[in-house]
C-alpha positions in Angstrom: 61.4 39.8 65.6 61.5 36.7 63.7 64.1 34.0 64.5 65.4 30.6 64.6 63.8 28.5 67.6 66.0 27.4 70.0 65.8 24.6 72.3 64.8 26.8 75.2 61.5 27.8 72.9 60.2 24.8 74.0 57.8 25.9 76.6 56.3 29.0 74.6 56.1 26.7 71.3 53.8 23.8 72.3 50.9 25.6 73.3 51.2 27.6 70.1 51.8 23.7 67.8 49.0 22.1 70.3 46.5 25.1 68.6 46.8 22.9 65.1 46.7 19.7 67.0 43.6 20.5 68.3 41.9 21.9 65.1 43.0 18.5 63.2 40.6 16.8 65.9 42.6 13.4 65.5 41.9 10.2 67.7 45.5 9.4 69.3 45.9 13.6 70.1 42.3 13.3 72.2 43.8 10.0 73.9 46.4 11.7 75.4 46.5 13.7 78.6 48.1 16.8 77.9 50.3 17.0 80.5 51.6 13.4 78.8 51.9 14.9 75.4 53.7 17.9 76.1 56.5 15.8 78.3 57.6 13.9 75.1 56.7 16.8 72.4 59.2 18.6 74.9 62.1 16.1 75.0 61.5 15.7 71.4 61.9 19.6 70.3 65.8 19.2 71.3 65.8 16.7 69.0 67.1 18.6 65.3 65.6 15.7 63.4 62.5 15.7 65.0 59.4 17.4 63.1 58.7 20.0 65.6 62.1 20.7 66.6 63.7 23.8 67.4 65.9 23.4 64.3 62.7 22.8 62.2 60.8 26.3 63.9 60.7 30.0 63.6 59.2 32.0 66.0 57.9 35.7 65.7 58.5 37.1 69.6 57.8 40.4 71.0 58.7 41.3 74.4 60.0 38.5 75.2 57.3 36.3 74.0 57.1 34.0 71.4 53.6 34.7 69.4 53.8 32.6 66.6 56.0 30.1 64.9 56.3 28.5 61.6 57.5 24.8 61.5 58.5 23.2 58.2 61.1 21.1 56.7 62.2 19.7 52.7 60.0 16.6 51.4 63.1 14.4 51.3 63.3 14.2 55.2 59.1 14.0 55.6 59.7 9.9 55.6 62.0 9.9 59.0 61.0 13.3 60.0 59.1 11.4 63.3 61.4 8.8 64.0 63.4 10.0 66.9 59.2 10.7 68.8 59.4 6.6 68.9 61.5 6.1 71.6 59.6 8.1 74.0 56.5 6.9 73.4 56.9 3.8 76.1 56.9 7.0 78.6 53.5 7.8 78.2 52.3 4.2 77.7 52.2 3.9 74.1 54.3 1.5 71.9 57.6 2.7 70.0 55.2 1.5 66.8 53.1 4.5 66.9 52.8 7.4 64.3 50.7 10.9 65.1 51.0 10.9 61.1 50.6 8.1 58.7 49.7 10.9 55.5 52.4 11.6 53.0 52.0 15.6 53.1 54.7 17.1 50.7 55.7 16.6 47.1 59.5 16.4 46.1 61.3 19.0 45.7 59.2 21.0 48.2 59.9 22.7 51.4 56.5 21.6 53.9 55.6 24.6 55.6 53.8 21.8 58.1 52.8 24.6 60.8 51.5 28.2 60.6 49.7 29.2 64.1 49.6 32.1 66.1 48.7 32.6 70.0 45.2 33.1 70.6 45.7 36.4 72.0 48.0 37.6 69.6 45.3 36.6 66.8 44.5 39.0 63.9 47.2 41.5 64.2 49.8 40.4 61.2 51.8 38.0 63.2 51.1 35.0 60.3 51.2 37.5 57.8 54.9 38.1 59.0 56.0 35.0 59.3 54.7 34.0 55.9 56.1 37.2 54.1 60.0 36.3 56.2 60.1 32.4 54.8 60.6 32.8 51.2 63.8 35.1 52.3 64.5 32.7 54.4 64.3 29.5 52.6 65.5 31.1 49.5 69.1 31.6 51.4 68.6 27.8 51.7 68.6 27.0 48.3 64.7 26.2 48.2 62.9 26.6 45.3 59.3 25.5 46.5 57.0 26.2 49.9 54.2 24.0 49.8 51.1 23.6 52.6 47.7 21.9 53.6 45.0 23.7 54.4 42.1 22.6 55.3 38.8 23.4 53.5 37.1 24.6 57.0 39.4 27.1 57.6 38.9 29.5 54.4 40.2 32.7 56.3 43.6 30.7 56.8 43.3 29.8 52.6 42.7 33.3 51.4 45.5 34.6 53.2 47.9 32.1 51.8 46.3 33.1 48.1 47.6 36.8 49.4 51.2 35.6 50.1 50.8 33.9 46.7 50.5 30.7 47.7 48.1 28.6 44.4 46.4 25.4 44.7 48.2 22.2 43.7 45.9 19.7 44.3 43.3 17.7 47.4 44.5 15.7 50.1 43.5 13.6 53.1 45.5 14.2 56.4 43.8 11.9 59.0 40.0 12.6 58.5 40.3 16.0 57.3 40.1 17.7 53.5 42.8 19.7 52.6 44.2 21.9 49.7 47.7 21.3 49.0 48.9 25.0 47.8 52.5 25.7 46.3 54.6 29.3 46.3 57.6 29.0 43.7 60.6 31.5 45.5 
């Protein structure tokens, strides 16, 4: 079943966001004791405005158990999208002036689809395919008009299925060290 996040998601949705995290392989991330990280990425999911909020995730569960989620939000909020993180930040020693994410990722008039991942156990049977082929319905009764993405060049498996869903390269970007494709799906 795919459905909204709630704020009780929490616990079963930052492992699954902490996959990506990992694969970006940036600096602050590797600073942080995980333990640390997860106490404010917590407290900051029952915040709506936050990036990886509850309001801002879907999950796919079975059983029970959430297996994968999809996080996005529309380009227009991207600038502010991390604000309300700040404030925590003095918990786990770090000032209120830092960002996880400096890179402009989205285009206006776009939807960010900003996370796809999957548990690792729950890898390679459909899960991401489902939760792609639910968000155009989804974002559609929204009023959006656009899903766009970053994916980058050293995951080609992860590209090829969003060519599948129909997802067409837009253009290159630069998200913290990494190469990506930016890829657009009209809806």
């Amino acid at each position: 079943m795919i459905r909204q996040a709630t704020v009780a998601d929490a616990k079963s949705v930052l492992p699954i966001i902490n996959i990506v995290f990992e694969e970006m392989e940036m600096p602050l991330f590797q600073k942080i004791p995980l333990e640390d990280l997860f106490g404010i990425l917590e407290q900051a999911f029952a915040m709506p405005e936050y990036r990886y909020s509850y309001a801002n995730t879907l999950v796919y569960e079975e059983d029970g158990q959430v297996l994968g989620i999809v996080v996005g939000f529309p380009e227009e909020k991207e600038a502010h999208i991390d604000d309300a993180l700040a404030p925590l930040f003095p918990q786990i020693g770090l000032p209120e002036t830092t960002r996880f994410f400096t890179d402009k990722e989205a285009q206006p008039g776009e939807w960010y689809l900003d996370t796809l991942a999957v548990a690792e156990h729950a890898q390679g049977h459909g899960v991401g395919t489902k939760l792609l082929k639910a968000l155009p319905d989804y974002l559609k009764a929204r009023g959006e008009k656009k899903i766009s993405l970053s994916v980058d060049l050293q995951n080609p498996g992860a590209k090829k299925l969003y060519e599948r869903m129909g997802f067409v390269k837009q253009g290159d970007l630069m998200i913290g060290d990494h190469q990506y494709d930016h890829m657009i799906k009209q809806l």
